[in-house]
C-alpha positions, 0 to 999 in steps of 0.5 A: 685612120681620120678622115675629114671634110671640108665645105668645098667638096674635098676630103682628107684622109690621116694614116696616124702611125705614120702621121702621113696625110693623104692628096686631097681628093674632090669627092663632091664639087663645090658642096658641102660635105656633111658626114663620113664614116668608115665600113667596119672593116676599114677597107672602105669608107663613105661620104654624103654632101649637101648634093644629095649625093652618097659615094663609096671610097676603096682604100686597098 
């Protein structure tokens, strides 16, 4: 999986075996997102914006 930011707040996620691309989520309104990363195990993944603000994502 890859996963992306934009400057808006909005976050993308790509299954690349089947090159399906995920709804765009709102993770953080109208800021920047500047880092994610995914937990070792992959079920989950983190993003952190210019808001000051970490969040936690459950994929399954």
């Amino acid at each position: 999986m890859v996963i992306s930011g934009d400057n808006q707040g909005n976050i993308k996620l790509w299954k690349l075996n089947t090159q399906q691309q995920s709804p765009i989520w709102t993770a953080h309104q109208n800021s920047i997102i500047r880092k994610v990363a995914f937990s070792p195990d992959g079920k989950m993944f983190a993003t952190a914006a210019d808001d000051g603000i970490v969040k936690l994502w459950q994929l399954e």
